[in-house]
N, C-alpha and C positions, 0 to 999 in steps of 0.2 A: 504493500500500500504506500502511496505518494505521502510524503508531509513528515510533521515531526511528531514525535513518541517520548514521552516525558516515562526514563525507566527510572530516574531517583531523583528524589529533591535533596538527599542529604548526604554528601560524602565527603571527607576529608582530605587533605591536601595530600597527602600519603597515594589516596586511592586516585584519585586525580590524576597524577603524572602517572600512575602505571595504566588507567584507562586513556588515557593519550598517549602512550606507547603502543597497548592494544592496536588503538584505532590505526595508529600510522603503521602496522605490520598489517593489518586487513587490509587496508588502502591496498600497498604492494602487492597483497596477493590478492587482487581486485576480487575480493570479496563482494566490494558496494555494487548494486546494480545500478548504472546510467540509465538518463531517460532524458527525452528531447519536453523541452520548454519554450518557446516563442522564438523556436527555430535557434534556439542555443540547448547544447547537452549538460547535463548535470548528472553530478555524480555527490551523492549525499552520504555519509558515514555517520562515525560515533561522534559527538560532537559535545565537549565538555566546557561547560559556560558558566562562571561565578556571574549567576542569576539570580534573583528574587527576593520577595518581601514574605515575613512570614507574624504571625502573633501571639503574643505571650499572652498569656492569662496566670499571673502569679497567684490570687487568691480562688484561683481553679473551679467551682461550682458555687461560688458564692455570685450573688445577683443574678442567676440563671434563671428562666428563660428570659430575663430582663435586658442582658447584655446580649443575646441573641450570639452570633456565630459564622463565622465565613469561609468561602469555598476558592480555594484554587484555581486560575487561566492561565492560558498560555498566551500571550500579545505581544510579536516580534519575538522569540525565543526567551522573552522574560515570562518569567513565573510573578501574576501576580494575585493578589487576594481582594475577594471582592464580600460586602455584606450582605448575611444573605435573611438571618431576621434579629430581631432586637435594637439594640441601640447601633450594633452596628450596621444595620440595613438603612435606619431612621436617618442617620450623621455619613453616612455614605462617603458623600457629595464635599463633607467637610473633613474626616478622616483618611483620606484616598491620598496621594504625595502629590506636590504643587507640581514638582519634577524630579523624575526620577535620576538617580546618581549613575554615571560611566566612568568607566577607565576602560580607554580600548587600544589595543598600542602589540608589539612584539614581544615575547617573553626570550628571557633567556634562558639559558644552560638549566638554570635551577627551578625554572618555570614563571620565574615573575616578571610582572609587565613593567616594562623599559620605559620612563618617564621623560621620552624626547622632546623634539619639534613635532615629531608625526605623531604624536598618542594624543590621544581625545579623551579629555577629561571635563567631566560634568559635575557640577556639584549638588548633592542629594538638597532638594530643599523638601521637609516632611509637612503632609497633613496637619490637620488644626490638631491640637488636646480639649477634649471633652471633660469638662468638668462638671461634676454631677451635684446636685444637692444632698447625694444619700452619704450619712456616715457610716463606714464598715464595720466600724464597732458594731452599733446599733444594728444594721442590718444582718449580722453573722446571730448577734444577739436574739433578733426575731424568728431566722431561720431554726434554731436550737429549739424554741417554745415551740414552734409548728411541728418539727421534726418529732417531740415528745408526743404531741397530741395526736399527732396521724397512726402513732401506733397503740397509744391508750386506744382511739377510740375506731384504729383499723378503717381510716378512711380512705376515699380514693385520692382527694387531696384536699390540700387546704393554702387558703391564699390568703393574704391579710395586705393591707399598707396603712400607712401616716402620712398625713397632708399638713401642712400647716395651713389653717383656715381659711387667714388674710391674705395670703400668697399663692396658694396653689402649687406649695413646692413641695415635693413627696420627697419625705426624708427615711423610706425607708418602705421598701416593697417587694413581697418573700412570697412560696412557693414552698411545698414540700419536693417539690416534683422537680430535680437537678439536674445539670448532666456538667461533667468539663466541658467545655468551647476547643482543648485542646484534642481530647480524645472523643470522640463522639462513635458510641458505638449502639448496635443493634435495639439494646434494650431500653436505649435513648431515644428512642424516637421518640415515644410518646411523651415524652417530658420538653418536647422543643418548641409547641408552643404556647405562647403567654396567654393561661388561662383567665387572666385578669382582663384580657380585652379580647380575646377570640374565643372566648365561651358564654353564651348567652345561655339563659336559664331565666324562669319562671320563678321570681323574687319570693315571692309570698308574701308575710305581712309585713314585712320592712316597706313593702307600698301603701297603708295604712295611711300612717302619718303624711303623706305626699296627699292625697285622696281630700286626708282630713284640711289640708294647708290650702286645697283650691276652695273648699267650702268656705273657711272663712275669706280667702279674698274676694270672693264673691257678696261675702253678707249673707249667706243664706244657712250660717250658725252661729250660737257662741258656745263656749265651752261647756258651759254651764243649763246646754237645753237638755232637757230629760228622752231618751229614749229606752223603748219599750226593748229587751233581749228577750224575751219568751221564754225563759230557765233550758236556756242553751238550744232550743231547735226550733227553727223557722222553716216554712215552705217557701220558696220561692217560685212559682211558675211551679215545675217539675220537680224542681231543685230542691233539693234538701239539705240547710245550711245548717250547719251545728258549732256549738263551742265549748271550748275546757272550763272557762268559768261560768257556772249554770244561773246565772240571774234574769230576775222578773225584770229590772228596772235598770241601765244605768244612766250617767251625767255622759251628754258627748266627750267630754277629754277623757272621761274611764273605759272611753271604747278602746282609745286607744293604752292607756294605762294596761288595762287588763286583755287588748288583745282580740277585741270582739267580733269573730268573724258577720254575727248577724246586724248588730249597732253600724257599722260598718256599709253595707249592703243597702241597708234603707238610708242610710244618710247619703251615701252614693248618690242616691235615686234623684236628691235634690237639685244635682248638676247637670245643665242641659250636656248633650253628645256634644255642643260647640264647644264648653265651657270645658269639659272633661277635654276633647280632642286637643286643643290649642295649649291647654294648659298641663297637660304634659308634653307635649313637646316644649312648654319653657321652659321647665323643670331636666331637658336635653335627654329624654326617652326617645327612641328611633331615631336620633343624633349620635356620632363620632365628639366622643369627650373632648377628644384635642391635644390627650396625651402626646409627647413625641414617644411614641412606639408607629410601627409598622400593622397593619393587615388588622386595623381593629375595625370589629365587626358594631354594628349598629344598634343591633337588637331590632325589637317592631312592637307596636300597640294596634288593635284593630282599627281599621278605617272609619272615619267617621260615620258612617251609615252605620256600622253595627254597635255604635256608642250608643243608637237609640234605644236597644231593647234594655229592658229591667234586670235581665241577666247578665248579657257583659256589662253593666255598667257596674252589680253587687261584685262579679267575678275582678274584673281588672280591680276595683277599688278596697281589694284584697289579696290582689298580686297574681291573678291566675289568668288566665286570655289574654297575657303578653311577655315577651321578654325582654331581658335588660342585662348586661354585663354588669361586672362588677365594678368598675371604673364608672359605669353611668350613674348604680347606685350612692359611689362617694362621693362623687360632684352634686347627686342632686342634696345629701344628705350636706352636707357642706355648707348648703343656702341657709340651712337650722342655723347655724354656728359661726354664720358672716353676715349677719344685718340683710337677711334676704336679698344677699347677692352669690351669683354664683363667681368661680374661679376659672379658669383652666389648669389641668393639671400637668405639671412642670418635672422631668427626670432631670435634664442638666440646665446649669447652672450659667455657663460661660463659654466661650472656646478661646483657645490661647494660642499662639506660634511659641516655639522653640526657643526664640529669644525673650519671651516672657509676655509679649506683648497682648493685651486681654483684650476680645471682642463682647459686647453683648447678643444676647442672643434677640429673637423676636420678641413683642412683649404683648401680651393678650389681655385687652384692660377687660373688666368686670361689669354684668350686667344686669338690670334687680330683674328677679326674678317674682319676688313676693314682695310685700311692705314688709318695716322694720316690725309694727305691731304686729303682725302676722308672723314673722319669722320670732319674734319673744314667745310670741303665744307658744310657738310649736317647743320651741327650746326649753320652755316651764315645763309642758307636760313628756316630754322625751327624759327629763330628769326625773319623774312621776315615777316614769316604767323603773328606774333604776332605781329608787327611794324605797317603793311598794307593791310595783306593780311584775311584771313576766322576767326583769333581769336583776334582781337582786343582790344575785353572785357577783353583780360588775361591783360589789359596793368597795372604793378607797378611800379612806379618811382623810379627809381635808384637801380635795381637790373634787371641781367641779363634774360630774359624770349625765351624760345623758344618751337614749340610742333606742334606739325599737331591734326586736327578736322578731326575725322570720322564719318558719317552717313550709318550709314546702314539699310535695311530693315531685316527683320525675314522671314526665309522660314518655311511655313506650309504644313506639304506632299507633297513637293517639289515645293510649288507655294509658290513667294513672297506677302502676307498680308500688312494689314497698319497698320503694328508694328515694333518700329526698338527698335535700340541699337545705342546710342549716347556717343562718347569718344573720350577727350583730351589726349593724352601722351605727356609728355618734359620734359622741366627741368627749374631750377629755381637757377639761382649760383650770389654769390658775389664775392670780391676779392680770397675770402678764401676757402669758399667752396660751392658744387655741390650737388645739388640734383634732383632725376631724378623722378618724379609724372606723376601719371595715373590717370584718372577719367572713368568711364563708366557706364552711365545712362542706368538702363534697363528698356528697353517700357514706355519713360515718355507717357502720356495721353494728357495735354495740349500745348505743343511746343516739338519737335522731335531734331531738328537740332540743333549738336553741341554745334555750337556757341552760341547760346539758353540756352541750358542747362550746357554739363558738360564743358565749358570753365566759366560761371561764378563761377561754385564750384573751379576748380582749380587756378582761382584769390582768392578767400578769403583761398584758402591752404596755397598759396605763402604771401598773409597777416597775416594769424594763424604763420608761420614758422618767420615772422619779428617780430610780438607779443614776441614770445616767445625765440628771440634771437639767433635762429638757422642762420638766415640770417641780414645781418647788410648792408641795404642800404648805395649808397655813394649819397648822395645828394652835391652837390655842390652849 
């Protein structure tokens, strides 16, 4: 076959000269086969070329599938690396070498190249430096607590991050599910992509509070209106809604305190299909968050015609007849715990040249999404759930905690199975500052619900974040 054949990227200066001895005794004994090219003969052999760019990963499977991973080409007989997902896919463009370095000239006796008139020499100018917001303390940190939890509770994985509220800058975003970038092998595949943005799923009740936040900005509750739960089972059309806390009576904010899938359902009902339609997509449901990651999936919410019926409107406004990533769920949960604005969420930080010289990067100003009284409201009763209500486990002393527990089932060829997806989102603030955490346990095996699961991960997040000084309780 015509062209070139990459048989090693790696050999030493030893092998070298005796593979260019090789090659120059097959020459002679014309080994190579000729072949006619634009009416010129060529004769191609073994051909040994101090070529190519390669990449380290010293902290090896840490930030993975975040820092994504890159693939080998060949371009003019150089070997080079290209991104193929993660941050290295995302910063490509800025990571790639401005120009790449030559030395091309005659060798002598000993094999090195003769630094004449006739040698062409290029000087290497490198790609940007990425500078990230995440600290690896702290992210190795968070990785260990997932790593403990994925096998107490035998899940298929578990994903978590930290956002700072006002900023959008993620300081810190783990996976159980790892692989090296250096060695990538078989049993990696499935760990390669970022399930924080290419995995949509069917939130549950962590859409609750969302549901409940377009009611009041509409005016059409206050917290304090009374509805009817019917001691935990309602009909709906068909539908047969049920709940874990069996009550005749509650207060709208105790729907969401305690979780009410029927409280919930009928207060839905009060939101026109516009009102519902429009107002999640402000909330950035069926939107790309804006993370800088690669290949991040949308999610979808039903089409505004089927926002009409009584059904999807109780269904979605408890998480179920739509999906959402996980990064969708932290940006909209984020509007709680930023004055009813949203952020975009931010991996790096800056880029830099070699000689130190520091770029900004793009900056994505912030957009309300709810009023300020509307996002307190939600903020009071999110600290409810943590006070009294479904997440109690989150409880730290002397630091701000608020966040809704979702349980959800898994739909298989359109039937729900007894597999779910179990997730806290909220926030965690001191006097000073905010931060806004996610957890979501995929298909634990031994306990499902919540509060079970990813509300104890997200207490030792909010203990990891005092640990290490990001949070500074007030104890009195």
């Amino acid at each position: 076959k015509k062209g070139n054949v990459v048989l090693s990227y790696a050999i030493d200066q030893k092998r070298a000269n005796l593979l260019r001895e090789l090659a120059r005794k097959l020459y002679l004994m014309d080994v190579f086969i000729s072949y006619e090219s634009n009416k010129k003969i060529i004769k191609q052999g073994l051909s040994v070329i101090e070529s190519g760019e390669s990449r380290l990963y010293p902290y090896k499977d840490i930030l993975t599938p975040i820092v994504g991973y890159v693939k080998k080409y060949e371009e003019n007989e150089y070997t080079k690396i290209g991104g193929v997902k993660g941050i290295e896919r995302f910063y490509e463009e800025k990571l790639k070498p401005i120009q790449d370095g030559l030395i091309k000239g005659y060798r002598d006796i000993g094999g090195n190249i003769v630094l004449n008139k006739e040698a062409i020499v290029k000087r290497r100018i490198d790609g940007f430096n990425i500078h990230l917001n995440i600290s690896m303390l702290l992210q190795k940190n968070l990785e260990n607590i997932l790593d403990i939890y994925k096998k107490r509770l035998k899940a298929k994985e578990i994903i978590a991050a930290i956002m700072e509220s006002r900023t959008g800058k993620i300081i810190a975003i783990a996976s159980t599910n790892r692989f090296n970038p250096k060695k990538i092998r078989k049993k990696d595949y499935k760990s390669l992509n970022a399930s924080i943005i290419e995995y949509s799923f069917e939130p549950g009740s962590v859409m609750k509070p969302i549901t409940f936040a377009l009611l009041l900005e509409n005016s059409l509750i206050t917290p304090y209106d009374i509805v009817r739960t019917y001691k935990g089972r309602f009909k709906l059309g068909k539908k047969i809604i049920t709940d874990e806390h069996k009550k005749e009576w509650m207060s709208a904010e105790n729907v969401i305190v305690y979780s009410s899938n029927i409280g919930i359902a009928q207060l839905a009902q009060k939101l026109s299909h516009i009102q519902f339609f429009q107002g999640l997509k402000k909330f950035g449901f069926s939107k790309k968050s804006g993370i800088d990651l690669p290949y991040e999936h949308s999610g979808s919410i039903p089409p505004l015609s089927k926002l009409k019926s009584m059904t999807y409107k109780a269904t979605v406004g408890y998480g179920y007849g739509m999906k959402a990533t996980f990064m969708q769920l932290l940006k909209a949960y984020n509007v709680f715990n930023n004055n009813g604005k949203d952020v975009t969420p931010k991996i790096a930080n800056y880029i830099s040249l070699e000689s130190g010289k520091q770029f900004a990067l793009p900056r994505f100003f912030s957009k309300r999404v709810i009023s300020i009284s509307t996002a307190a409201t939600l903020n009071k009763i999110l600290t409810k759930v943590v006070e009294k209500g479904t997440a109690t486990a989150a409880k730290v002393e002397g630091v701000t905690l608020g966040g809704k527990t979702g349980t959800a089932h898994i739909a298989t060829r359109g039937k729900y199975v007894k597999r779910y997806n179990s997730s806290f989102f909220g926030f965690a603030n001191d006097e000073k500052n905010r931060y806004t955490i996610g957890v979501t346990v995929i298909e634990p095996k031994k306990v499902y619900f919540a509060s079970q699961t990813a509300v104890p991960i997200f207490k030792e997040i909010v203990e990891l974040l005092i640990d290490q000084e990001y949070l500074v309780p007030n104890i009195d």
